[in-house]
TORLUM-402330 format. One record per atom (N, C-alpha, C): residue number from 1; atom name; x, y, z. Coordinates in Angstrom, 2 decimals, padded with zeros to 5 digits, m for minus. Atoms other than C-alpha are relative to their C-alpha. Layout:
# TORLUM-402330
+-----+------+---------+---------+---------+
|  nr | atom |      c1 |      c2 |      c3 |
+-----+------+---------+---------+---------+
| NUM |   CA |       X |       Y |       Z |
...
+-----+------+---------+---------+---------+
This chain:
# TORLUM-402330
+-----+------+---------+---------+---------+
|  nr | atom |      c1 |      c2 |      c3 |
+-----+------+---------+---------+---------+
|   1 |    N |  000.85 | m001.18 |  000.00 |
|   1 |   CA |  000.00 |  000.00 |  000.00 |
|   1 |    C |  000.89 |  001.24 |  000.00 |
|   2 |    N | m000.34 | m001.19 |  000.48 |
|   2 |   CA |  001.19 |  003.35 | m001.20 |
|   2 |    C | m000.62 |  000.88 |  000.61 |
|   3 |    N |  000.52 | m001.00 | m000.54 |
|   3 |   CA |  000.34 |  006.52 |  000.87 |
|   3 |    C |  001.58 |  001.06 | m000.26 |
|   4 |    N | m000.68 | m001.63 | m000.26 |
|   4 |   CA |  001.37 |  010.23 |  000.06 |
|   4 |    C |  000.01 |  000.85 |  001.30 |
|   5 |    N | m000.17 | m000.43 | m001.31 |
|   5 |   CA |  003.14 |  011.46 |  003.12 |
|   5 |    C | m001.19 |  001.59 |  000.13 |
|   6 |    N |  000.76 | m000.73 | m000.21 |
|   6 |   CA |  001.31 |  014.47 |  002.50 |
|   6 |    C | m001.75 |  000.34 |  000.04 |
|   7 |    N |  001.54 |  000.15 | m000.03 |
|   7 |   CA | m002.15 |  013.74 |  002.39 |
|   7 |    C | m000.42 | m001.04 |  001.46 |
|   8 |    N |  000.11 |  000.82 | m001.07 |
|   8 |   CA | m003.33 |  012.19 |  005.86 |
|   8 |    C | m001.09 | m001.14 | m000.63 |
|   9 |    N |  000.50 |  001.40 |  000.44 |
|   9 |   CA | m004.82 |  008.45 |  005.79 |
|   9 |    C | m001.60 |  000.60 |  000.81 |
|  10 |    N |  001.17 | m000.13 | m000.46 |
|  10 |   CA | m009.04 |  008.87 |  006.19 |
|  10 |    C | m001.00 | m001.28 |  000.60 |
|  11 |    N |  000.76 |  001.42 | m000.38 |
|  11 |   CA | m011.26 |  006.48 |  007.58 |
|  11 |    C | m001.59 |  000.62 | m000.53 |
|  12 |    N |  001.38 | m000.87 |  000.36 |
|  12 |   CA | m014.91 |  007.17 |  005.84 |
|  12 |    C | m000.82 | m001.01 |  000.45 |
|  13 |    N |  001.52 |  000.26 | m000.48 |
|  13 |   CA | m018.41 |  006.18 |  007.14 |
|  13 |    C | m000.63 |  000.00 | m001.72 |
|  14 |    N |  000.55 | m000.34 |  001.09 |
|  14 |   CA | m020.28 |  004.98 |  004.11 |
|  14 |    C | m001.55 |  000.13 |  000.31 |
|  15 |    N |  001.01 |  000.22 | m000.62 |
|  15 |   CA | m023.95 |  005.96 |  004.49 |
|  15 |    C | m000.93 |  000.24 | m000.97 |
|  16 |    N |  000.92 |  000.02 |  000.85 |
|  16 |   CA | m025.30 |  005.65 |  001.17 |
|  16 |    C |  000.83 | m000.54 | m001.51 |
|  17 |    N | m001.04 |  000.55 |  001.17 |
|  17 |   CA | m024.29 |  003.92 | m002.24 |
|  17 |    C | m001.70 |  000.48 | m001.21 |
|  18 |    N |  000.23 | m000.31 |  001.36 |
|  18 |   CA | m025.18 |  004.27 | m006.06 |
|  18 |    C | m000.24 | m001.51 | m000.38 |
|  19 |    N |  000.37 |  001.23 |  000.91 |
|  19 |   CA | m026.55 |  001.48 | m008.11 |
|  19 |    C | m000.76 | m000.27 | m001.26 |
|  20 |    N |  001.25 |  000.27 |  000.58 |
|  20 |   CA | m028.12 |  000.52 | m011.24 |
|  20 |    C | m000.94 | m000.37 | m000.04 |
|  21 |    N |  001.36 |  000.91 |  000.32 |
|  21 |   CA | m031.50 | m000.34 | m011.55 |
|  21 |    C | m000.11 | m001.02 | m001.00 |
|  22 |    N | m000.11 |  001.60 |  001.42 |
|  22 |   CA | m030.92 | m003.80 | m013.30 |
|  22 |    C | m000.39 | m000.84 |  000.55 |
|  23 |    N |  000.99 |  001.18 | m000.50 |
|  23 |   CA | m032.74 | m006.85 | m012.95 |
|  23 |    C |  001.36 | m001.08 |  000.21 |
|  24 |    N | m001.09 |  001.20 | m000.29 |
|  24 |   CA | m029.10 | m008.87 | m013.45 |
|  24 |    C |  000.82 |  000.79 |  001.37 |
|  25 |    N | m000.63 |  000.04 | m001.05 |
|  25 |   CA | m027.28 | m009.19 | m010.43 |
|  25 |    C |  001.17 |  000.86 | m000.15 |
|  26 |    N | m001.59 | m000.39 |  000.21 |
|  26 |   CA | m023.58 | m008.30 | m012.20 |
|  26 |    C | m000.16 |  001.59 | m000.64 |
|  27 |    N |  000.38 | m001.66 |  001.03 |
|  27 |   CA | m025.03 | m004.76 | m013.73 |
|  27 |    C | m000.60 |  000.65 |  001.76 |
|  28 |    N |  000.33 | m000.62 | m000.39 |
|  28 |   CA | m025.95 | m003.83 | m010.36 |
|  28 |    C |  001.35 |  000.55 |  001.55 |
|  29 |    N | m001.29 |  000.10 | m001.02 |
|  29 |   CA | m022.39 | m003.18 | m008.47 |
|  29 |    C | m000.15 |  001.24 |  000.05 |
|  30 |    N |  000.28 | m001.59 | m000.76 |
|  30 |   CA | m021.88 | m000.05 | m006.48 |
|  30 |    C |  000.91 |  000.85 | m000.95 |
|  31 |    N | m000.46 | m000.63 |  000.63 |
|  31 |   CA | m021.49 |  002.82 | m008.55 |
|  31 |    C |  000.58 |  001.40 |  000.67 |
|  32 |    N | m000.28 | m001.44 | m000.73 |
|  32 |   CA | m021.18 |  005.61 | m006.28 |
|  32 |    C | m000.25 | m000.37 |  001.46 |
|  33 |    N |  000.22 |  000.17 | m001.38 |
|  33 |   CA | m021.15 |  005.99 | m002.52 |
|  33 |    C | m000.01 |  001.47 |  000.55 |
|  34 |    N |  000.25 | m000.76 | m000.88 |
|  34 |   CA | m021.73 |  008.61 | m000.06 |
|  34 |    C |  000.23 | m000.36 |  001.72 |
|  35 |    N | m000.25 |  000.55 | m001.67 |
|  35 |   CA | m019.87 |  009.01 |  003.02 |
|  35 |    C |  000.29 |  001.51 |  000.62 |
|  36 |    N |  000.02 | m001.53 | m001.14 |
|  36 |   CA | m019.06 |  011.34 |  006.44 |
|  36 |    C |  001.55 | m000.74 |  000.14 |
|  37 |    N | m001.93 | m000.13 | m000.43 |
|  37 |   CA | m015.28 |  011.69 |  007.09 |
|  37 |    C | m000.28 |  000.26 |  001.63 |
|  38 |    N |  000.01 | m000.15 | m001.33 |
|  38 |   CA | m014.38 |  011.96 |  010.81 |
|  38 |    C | m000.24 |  001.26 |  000.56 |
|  39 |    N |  000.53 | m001.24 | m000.38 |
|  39 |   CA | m015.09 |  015.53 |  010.96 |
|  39 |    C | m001.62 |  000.32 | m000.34 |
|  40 |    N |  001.43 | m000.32 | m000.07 |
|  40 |   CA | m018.52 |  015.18 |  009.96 |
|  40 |    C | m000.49 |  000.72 | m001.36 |
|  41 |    N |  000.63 | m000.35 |  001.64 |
|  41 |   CA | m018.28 |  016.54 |  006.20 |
|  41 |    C | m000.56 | m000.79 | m000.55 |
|  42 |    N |  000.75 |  000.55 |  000.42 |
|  42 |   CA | m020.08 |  015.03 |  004.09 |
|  42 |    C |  000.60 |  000.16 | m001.68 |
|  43 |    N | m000.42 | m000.16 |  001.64 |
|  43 |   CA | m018.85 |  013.64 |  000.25 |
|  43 |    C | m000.62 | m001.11 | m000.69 |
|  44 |    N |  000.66 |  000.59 |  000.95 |
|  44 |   CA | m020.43 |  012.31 | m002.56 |
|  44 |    C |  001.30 | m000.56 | m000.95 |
|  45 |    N | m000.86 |  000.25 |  000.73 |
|  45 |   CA | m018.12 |  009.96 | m004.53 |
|  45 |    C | m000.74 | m000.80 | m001.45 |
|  46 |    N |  000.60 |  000.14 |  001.22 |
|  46 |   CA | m019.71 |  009.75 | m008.06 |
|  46 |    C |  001.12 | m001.12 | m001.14 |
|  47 |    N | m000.93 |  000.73 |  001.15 |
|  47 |   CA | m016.61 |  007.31 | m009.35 |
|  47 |    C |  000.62 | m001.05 |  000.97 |
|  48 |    N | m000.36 |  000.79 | m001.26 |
|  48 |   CA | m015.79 |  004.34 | m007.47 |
|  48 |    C |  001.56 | m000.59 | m000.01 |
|  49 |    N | m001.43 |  000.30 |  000.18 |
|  49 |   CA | m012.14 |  004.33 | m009.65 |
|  49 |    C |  000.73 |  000.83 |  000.94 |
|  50 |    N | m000.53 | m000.59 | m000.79 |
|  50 |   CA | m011.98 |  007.12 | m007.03 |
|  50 |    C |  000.17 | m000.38 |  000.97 |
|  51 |    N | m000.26 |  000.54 | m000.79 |
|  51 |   CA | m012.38 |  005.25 | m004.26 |
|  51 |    C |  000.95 | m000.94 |  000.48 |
|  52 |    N | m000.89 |  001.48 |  000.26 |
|  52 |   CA | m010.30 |  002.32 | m005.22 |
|  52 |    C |  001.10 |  000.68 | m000.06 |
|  53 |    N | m001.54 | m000.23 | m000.65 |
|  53 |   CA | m007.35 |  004.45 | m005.11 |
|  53 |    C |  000.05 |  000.73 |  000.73 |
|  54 |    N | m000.09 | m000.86 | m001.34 |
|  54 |   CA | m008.30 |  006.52 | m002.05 |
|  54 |    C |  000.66 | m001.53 |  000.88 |
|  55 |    N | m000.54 |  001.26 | m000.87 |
|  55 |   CA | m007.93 |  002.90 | m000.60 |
|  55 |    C |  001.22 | m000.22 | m000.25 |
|  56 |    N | m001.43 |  000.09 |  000.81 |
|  56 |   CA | m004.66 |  002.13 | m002.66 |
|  56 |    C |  000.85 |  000.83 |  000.66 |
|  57 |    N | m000.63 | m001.25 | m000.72 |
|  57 |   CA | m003.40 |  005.16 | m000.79 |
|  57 |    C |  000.09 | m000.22 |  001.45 |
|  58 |    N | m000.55 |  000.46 | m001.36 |
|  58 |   CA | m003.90 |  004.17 |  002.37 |
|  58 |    C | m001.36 |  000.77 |  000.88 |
|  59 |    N |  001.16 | m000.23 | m001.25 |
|  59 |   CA | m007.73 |  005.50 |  003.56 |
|  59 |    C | m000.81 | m001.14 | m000.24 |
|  60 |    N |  000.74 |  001.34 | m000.32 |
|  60 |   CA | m010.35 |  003.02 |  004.51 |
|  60 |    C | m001.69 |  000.87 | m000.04 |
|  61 |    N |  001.45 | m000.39 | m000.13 |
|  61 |   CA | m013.97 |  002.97 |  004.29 |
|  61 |    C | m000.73 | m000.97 |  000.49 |
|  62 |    N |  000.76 |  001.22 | m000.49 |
|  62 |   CA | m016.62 |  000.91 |  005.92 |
|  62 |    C | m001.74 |  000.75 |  000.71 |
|  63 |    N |  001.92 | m000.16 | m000.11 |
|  63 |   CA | m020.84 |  000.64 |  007.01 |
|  63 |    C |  000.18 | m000.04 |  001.05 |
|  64 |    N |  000.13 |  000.03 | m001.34 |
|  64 |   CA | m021.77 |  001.16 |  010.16 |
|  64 |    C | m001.43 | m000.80 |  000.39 |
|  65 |    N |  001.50 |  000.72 | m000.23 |
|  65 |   CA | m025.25 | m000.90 |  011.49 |
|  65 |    C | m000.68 |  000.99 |  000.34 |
|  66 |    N |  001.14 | m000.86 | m001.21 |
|  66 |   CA | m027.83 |  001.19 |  012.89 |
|  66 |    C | m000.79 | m000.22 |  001.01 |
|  67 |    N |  000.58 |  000.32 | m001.30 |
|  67 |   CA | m029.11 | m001.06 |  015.40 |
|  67 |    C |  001.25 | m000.32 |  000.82 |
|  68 |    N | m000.90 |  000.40 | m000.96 |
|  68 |   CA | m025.75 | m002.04 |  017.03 |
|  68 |    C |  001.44 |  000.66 | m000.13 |
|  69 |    N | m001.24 | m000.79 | m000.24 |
|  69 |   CA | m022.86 |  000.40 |  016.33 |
|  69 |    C |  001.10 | m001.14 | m000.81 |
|  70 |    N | m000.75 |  000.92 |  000.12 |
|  70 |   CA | m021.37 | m002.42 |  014.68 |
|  70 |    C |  000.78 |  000.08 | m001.59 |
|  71 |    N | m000.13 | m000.80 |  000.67 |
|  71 |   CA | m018.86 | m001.43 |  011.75 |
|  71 |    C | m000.03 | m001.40 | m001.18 |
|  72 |    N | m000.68 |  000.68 |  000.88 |
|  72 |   CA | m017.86 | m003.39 |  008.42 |
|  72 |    C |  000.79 |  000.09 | m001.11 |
|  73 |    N | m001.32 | m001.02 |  001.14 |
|  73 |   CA | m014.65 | m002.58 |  006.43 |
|  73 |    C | m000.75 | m000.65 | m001.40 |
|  74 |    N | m000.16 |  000.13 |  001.67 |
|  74 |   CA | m014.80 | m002.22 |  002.44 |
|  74 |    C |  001.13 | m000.03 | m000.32 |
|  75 |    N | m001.44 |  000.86 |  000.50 |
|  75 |   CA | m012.56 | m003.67 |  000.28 |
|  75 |    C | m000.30 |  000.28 | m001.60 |
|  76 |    N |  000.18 |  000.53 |  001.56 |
|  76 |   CA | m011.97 | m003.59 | m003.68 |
|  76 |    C | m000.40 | m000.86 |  000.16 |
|  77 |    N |  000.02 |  001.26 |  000.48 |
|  77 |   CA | m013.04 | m006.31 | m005.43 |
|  77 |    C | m000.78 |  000.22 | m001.78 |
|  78 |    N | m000.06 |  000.10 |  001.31 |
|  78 |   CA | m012.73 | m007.20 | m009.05 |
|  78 |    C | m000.76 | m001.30 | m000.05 |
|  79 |    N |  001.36 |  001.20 |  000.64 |
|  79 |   CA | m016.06 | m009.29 | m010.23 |
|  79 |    C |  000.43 | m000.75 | m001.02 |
|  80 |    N | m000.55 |  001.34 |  001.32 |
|  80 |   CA | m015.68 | m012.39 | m012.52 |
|  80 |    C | m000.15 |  000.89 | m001.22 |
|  81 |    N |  000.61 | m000.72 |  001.15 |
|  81 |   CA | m018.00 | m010.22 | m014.61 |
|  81 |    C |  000.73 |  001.17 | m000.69 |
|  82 |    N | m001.03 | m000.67 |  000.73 |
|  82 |   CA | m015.00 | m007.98 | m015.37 |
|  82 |    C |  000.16 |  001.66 |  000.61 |
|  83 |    N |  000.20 | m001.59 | m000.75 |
|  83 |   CA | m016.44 | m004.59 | m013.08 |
|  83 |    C |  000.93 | m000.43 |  000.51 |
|  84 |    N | m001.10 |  000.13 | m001.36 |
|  84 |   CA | m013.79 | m003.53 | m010.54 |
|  84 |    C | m000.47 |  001.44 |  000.72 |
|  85 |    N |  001.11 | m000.41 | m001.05 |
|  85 |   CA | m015.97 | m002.21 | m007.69 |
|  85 |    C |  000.53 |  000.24 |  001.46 |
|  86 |    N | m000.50 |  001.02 | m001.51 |
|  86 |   CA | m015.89 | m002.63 | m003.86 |
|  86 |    C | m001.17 | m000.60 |  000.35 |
|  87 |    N |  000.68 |  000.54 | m001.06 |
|  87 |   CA | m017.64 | m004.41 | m001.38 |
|  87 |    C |  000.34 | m000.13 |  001.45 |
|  88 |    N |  000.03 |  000.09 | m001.34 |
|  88 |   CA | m018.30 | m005.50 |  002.36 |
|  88 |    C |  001.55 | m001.42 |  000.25 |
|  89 |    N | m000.98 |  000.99 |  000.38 |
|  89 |   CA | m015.33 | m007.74 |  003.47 |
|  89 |    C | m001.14 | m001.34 |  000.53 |
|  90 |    N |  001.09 |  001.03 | m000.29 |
|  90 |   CA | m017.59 | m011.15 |  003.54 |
|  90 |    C | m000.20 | m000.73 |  001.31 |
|  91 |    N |  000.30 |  000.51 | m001.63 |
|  91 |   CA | m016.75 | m011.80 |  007.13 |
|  91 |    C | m001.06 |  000.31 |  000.41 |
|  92 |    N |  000.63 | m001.05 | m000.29 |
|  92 |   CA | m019.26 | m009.29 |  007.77 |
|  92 |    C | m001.55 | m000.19 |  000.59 |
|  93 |    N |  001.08 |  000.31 | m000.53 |
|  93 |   CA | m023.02 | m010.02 |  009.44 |
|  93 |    C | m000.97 |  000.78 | m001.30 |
|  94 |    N |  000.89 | m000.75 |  001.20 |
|  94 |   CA | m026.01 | m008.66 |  006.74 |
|  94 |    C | m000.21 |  001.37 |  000.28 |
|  95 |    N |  000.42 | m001.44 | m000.08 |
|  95 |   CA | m026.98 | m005.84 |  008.95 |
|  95 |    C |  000.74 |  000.84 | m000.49 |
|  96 |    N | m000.81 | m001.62 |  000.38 |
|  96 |   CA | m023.83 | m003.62 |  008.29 |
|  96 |    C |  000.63 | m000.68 | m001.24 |
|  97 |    N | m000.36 | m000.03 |  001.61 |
|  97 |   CA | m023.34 | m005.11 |  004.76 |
|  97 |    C | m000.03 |  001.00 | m000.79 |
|  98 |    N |  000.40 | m001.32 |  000.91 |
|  98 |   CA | m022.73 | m002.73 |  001.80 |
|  98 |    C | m001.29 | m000.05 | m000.62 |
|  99 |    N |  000.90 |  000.12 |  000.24 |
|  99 |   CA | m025.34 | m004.43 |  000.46 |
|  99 |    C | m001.48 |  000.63 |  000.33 |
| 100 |    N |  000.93 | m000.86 | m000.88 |
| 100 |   CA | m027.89 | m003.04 |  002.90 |
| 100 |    C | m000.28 |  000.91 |  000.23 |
| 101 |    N |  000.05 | m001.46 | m000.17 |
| 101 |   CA | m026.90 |  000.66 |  002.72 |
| 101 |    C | m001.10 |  000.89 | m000.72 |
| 102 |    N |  000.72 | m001.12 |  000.97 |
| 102 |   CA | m029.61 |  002.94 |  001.57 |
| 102 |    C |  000.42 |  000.31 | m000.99 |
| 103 |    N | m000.70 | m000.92 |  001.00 |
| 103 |   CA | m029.37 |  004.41 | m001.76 |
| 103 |    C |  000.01 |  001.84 |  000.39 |
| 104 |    N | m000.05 | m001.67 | m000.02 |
| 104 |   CA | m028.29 |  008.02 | m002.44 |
| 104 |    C | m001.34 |  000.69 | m000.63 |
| 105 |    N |  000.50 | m001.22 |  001.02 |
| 105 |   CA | m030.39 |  010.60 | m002.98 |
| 105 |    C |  000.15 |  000.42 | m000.96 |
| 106 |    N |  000.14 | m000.49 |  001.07 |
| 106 |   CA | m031.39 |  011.57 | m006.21 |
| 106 |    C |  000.45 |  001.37 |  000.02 |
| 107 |    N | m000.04 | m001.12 |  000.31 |
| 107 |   CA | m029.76 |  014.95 | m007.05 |
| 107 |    C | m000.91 |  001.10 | m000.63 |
+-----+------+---------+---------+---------+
């Protein structure tokens, strides 16, 4: 893992993702996410090649539950189907799956 000394390492709260509306399973990988940084801003990441090298860099992102405080890291992951996405790491319980996150608000 690669981190620019000058940019500090983030830890983000994801609390909303992007998705297509597709009936196949492999057309519906997270396209966007929406998270809170530790100060409480708030960012919309509309490109998830952005994410994948915020991670590459050395910040982290992960779901939080809403009934138990309970967190679950994200991870790349490159689909058979040829997307390169992320997801929940599969250790993970359903509640704080990425899977499970609300979508974003429509702009």
């Amino acid at each position: 893992m690669v981190h620019d000394a000058s940019s500090p390492i983030t830890d983000y709260r994801i609390e909303c993702v992007d998705r297509p509306n597709s009936p196949s399973e492999h057309r519906r990988h997270v396209t966007g996410i929406g998270t809170v940084g530790p100060d409480g801003s708030k960012r919309h990441w509309d490109d998830i090649a952005a994410v994948r090298t915020a991670m590459a860099h050395g910040d982290t992102f992960h779901t939080k539950s809403h009934t138990s405080d309970k967190t679950a890291s994200v991870e790349s992951y490159d689909c058979e189907c040829g997307a390169e996405t992320i997801r929940s790491n599969p250790r993970h319980m359903a509640e704080n799956n990425l899977d499970n996150v609300i979508a974003c608000p429509v702009p």
